[in-house]
C-alpha positions as CSV (number, residue, x, y, z in Angstrom):
1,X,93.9,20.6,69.4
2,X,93.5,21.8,65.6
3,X,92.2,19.2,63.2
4,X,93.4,19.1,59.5
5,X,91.4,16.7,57.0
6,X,92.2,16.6,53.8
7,X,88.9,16.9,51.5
8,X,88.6,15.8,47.5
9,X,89.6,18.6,45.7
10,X,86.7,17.8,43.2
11,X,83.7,17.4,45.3
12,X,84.4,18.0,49.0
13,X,84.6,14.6,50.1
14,X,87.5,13.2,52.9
15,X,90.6,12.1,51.1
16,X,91.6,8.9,52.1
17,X,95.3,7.3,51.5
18,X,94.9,4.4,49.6
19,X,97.5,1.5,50.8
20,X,97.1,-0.4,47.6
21,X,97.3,1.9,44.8
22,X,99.9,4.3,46.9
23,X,98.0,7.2,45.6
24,X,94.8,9.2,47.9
25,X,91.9,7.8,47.1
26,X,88.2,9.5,47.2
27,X,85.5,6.9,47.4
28,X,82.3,9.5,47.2
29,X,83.1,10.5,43.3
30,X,86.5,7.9,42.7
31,X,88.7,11.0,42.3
32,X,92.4,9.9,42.6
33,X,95.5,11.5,43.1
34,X,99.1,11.3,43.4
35,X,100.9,13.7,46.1
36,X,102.5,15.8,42.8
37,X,98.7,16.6,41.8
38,X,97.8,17.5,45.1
39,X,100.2,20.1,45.6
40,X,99.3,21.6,42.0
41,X,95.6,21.2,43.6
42,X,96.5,22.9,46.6
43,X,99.5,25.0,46.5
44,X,98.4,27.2,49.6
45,X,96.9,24.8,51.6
46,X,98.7,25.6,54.6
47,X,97.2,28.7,54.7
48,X,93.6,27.9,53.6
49,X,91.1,28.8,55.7
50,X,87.9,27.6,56.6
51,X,86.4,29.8,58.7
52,X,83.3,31.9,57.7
53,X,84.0,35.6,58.4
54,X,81.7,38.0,60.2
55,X,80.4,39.6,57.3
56,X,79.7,36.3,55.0
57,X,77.4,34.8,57.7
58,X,75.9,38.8,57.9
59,X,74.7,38.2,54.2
60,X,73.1,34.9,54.6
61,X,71.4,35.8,57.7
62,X,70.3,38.7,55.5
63,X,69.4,36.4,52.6
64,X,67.4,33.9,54.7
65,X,65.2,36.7,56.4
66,X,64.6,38.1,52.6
67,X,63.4,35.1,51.0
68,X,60.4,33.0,50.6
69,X,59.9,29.6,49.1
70,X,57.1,28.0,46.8
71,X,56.9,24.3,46.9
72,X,54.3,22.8,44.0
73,X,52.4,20.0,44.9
74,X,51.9,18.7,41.6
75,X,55.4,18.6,40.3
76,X,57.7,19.3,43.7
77,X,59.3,21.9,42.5
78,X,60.6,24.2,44.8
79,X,61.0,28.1,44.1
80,X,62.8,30.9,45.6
81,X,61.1,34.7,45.6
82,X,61.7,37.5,47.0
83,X,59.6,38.5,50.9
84,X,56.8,40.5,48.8
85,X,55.9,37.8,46.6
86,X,52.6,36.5,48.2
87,X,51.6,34.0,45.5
88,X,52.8,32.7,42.1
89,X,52.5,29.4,39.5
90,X,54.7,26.4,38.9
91,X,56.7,27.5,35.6
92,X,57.0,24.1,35.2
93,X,53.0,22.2,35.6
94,X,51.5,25.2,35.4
95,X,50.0,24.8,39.1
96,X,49.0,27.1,41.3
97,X,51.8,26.9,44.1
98,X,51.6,28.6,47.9
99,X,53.8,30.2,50.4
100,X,55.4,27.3,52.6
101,X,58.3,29.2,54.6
102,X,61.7,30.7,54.9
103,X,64.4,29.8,52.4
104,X,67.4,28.9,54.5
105,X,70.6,31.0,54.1
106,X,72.4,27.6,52.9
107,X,71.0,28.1,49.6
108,X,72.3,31.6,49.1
109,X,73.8,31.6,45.5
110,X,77.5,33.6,45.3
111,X,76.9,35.0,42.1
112,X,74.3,36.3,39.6
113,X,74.1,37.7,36.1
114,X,70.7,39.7,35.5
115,X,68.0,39.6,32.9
116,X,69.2,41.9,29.8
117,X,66.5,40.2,27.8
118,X,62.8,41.7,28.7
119,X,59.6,40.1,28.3
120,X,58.6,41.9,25.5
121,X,61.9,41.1,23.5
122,X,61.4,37.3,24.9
123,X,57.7,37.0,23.5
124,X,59.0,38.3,19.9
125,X,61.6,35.9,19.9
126,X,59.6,32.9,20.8
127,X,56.7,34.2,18.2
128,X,59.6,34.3,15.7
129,X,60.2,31.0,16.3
130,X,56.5,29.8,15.8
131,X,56.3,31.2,12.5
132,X,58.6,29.3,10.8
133,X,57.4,26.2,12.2
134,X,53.6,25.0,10.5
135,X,52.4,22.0,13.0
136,X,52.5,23.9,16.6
137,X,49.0,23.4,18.7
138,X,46.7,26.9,18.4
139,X,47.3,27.1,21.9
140,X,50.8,27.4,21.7
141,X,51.6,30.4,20.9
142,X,48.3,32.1,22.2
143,X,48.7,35.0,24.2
144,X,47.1,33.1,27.3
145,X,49.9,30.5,26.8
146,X,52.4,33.9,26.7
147,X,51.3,35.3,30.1
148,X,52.6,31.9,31.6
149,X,56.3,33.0,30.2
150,X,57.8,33.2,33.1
151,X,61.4,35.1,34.2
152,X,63.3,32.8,36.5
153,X,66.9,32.3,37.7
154,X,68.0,28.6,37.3
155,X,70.6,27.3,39.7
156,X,74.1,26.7,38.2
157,X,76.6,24.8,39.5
158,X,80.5,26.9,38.1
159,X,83.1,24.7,37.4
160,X,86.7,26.2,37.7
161,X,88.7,22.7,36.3
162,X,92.4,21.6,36.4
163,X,92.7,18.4,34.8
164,X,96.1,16.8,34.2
165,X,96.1,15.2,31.0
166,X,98.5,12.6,29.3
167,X,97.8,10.7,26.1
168,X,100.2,8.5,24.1
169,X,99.1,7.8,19.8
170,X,100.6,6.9,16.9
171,X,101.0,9.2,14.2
172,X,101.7,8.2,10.5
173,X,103.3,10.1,7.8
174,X,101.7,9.3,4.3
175,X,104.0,10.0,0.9
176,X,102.2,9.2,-2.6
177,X,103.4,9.4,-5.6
178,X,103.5,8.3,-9.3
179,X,106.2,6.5,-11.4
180,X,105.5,5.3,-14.9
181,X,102.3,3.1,-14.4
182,X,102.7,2.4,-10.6
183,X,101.5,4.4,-7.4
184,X,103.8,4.1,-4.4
185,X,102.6,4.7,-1.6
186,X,105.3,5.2,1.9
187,X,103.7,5.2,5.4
188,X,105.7,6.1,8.8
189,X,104.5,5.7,11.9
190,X,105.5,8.1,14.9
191,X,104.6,6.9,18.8
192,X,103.8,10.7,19.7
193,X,103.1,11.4,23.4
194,X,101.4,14.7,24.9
195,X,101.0,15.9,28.5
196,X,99.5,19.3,30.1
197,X,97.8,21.0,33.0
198,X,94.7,22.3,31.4
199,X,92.7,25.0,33.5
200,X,89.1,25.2,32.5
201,X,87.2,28.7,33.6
202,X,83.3,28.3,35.0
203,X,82.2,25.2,33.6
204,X,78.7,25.3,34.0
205,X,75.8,22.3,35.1
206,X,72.4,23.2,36.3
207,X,71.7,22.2,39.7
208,X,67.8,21.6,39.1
209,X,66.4,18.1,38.5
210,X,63.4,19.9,37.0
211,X,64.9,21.5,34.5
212,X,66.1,19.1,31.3
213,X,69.9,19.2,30.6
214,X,69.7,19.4,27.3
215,X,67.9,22.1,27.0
216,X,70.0,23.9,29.8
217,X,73.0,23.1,27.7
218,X,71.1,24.6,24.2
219,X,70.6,27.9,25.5
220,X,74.8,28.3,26.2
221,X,77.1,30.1,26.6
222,X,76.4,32.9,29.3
223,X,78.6,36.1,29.2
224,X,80.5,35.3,32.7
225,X,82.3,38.9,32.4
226,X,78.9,40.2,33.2
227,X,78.4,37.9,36.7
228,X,77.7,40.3,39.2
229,X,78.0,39.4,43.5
230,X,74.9,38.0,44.3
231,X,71.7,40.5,45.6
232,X,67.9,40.0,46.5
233,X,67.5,43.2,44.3
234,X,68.0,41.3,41.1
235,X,65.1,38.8,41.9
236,X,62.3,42.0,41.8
237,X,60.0,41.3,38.8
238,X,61.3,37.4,38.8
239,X,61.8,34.2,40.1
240,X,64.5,31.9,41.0
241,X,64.9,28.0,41.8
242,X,66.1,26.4,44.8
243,X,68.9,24.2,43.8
244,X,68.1,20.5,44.1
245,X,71.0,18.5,42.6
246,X,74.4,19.6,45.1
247,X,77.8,20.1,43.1
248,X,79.1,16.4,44.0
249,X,76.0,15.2,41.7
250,X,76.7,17.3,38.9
251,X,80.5,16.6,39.6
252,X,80.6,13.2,36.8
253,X,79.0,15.9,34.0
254,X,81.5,18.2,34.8
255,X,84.2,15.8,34.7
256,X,83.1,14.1,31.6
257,X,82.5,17.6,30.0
258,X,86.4,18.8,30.5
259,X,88.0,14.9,29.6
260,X,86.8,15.1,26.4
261,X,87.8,18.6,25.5
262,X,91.7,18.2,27.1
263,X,91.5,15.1,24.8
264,X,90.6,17.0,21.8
265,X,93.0,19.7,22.8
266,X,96.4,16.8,23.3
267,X,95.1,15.3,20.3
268,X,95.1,18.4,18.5
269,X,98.3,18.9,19.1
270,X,99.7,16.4,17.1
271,X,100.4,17.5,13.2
272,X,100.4,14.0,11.0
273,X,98.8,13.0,8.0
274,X,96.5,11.3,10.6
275,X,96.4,10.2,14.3
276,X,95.0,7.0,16.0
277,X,94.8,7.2,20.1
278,X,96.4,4.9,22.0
279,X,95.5,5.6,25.1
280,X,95.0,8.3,27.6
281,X,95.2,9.0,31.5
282,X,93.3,12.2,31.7
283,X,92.3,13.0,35.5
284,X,90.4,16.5,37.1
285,X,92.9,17.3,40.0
286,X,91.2,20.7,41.0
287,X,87.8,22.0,41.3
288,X,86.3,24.9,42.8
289,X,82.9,25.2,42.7
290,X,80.4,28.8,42.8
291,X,76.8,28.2,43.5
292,X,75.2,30.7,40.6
293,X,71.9,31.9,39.2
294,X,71.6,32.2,35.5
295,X,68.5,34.0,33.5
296,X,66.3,32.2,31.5
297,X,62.9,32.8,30.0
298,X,60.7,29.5,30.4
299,X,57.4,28.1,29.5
300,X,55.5,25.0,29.8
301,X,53.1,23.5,27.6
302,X,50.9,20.4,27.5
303,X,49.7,19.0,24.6
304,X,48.2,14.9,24.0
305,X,48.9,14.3,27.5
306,X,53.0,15.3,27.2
307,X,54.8,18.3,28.5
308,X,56.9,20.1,26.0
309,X,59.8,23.2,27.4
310,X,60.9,26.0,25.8
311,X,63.5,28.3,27.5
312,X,65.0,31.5,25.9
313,X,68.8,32.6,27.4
314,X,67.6,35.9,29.8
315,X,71.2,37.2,28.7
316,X,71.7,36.6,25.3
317,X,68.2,35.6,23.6
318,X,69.1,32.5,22.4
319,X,66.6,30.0,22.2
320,X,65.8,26.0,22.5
321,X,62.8,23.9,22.9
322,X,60.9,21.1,21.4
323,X,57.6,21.9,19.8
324,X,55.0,20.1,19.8
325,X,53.4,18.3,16.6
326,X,49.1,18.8,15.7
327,X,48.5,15.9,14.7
328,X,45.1,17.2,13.2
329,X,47.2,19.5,11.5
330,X,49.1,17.5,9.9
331,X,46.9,15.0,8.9
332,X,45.0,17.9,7.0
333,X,48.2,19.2,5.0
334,X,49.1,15.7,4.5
335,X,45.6,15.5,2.7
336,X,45.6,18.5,0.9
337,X,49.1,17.5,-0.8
338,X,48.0,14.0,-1.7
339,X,44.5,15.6,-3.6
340,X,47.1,18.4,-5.0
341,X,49.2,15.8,-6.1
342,X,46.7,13.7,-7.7
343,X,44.6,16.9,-9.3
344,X,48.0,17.7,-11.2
345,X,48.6,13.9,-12.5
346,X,44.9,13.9,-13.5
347,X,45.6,17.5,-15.5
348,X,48.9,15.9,-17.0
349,X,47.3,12.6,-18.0
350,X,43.9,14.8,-19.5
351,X,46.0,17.1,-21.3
352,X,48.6,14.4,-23.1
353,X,45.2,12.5,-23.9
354,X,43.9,16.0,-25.6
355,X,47.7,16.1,-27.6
């Protein structure tokens, strides 16, 4: 006997039909929708299949015999490399770390994009960045702090997003003008309503818990034209992080992420003097996911007991981080403009004494 169940569009989840509401219901991520927006979810879904083919399970049997994984004992981290790696450092506490086992073939990422930025072009960019800045630690930017500069794919959860959006806000004509001595003044108010199916391409969240989101988010956009079918070849000379954080966790950024902007979009829409929203009913009704690694250039540093990250887009060369502050530093410019300051008002008030 074949058995069909209906799974959450969004995160994977059993669908369930909710009596109450009349509408199905998930209760892993709250997803809900109507029978309309499951049909524009699903619109081959008698012929989905969900069999793996000979040649997929081929590859991740070929992917689990070709990997190795690091697990830090300091921090936790875990990280992928390829079978001829024999030893390596945290990226992320600077620890040594040490060859636990086999990376299972569930892990296997779909897709890649390589590094188009090299180490050499990543250590200008990040000394580029140092100069303009006067407070950063000596250590910092030395070049044993550079050799910790690491290559390393982070895991990326791709988003490809339907939502079905509907807002309703009023809109108001304004009309000014002058007669004599008086200013009229006419306002008209317009209920305006919008509606679309917006369909969002590769929305991306990192999957690692290590990694901070912001930063993550700093570094974007990646080129996806330049994804390329995932290989081990692309890991030679780098390293790469287990996801940690599954797609149904990174599933209420995601969301939140393609609300606002199908908000903006509706409410862009609407040509008045201004525009006041009323309300809204904006719900994702589609998303598939693809399990990717992303390049990125990252370092550590500690400085006063705190960890600062920087991280340099391995695709494009931008940059983010947060540097850290010398206090020492400062405390000595802070002195030499305060006796600068006072050596010039001494000089202003001797010299109008002399006039």
């Amino acid at each position: 006997m074949t058995i069909v169940q209906y799974k959450c569009p969004n995160c994977g989840a059993p669908l369930q039909w909710g009596a109450e509401k009349q509408i199905f219901c998930c209760e892993y991520c709250d997803s809900e929708f109507s029978k309309e927006q499951l049909k524009l979810a699903f619109p081959d879904i008698e012929n989905m299949s969900l069999e793996q083919t000979e040649e997929e399970k081929k590859q991740t049997d070929e992917f689990s015999d070709g990997t190795s994984l690091f697990i830090c004992e300091s921090c936790g981290a875990e990280i992928i490399a390829d079978e001829n790696t024999a030893a390596t450092f945290c990226y992320y506490c600077h620890n040594p770390t040490i060859l636990k086992g086999r990376l299972s073939g569930e892990f296997k990422p779909s897709h890649v994009i390589p590094f188009a930025v090299t180490r050499e072009k990543a250590v200008k960019l990040f000394k580029d960045w140092c100069s303009k800045r006067w407070f950063l630690p000596k250590g910092f930017k030395s070049e044993q702090q550079l050799e910790k500069m690491a290559g390393v794919y982070i895991p990326f959860w791709l988003a490809d997003c339907k939502t079905d959006a509907k807002i309703e806000a009023v809109g108001r004509r304004i009309r000014t003008w002058q007669s004599g001595d008086m200013q009229y003044t006419n306002t008209r108010e317009y209920l305006v309503k919008r509606s679309a199916v917006v369909d969002y391409v590769k929305v991306p969240a990192d999957g690692s818990s290590k990694a901070e989101d912001a930063l993550m988010e700093a570094i974007e956009p990646f080129d996806y034209k330049k994804l390329e079918p995932f290989s081990m070849s692309y890991l030679s000379g780098y390293l790469a992080e287990k996801y940690d954080i599954k797609n149904t966790d990174v599933l209420p950024r995601i969301r939140d992420r393609v609300v606002k902007d199908s908000e903006s979009l509706l409410m862009q829409s609407i040509n008045y003097s201004s525009v006041s929203l009323r309300s809204k009913d904006i719900k994702l009704i589609k998303t598939d996911w693809h399990y990717t690694l992303l390049p990125v250039w990252f370092m550590t540093y500690k400085h006063a007991g705190k960890s600062y990250y920087f991280s340099i887009n391995g695709q494009t060369g931008k940059l983010a981080g947060t540097p850290p502050f010398d206090t020492k530093k400062g405390v000595l410019v802070s002195l030499g403009v305060g006796f600068a300051i006072a050596l010039i008002i001494s000089l202003i008030l001797v010299l109008g004494g002399i006039m």
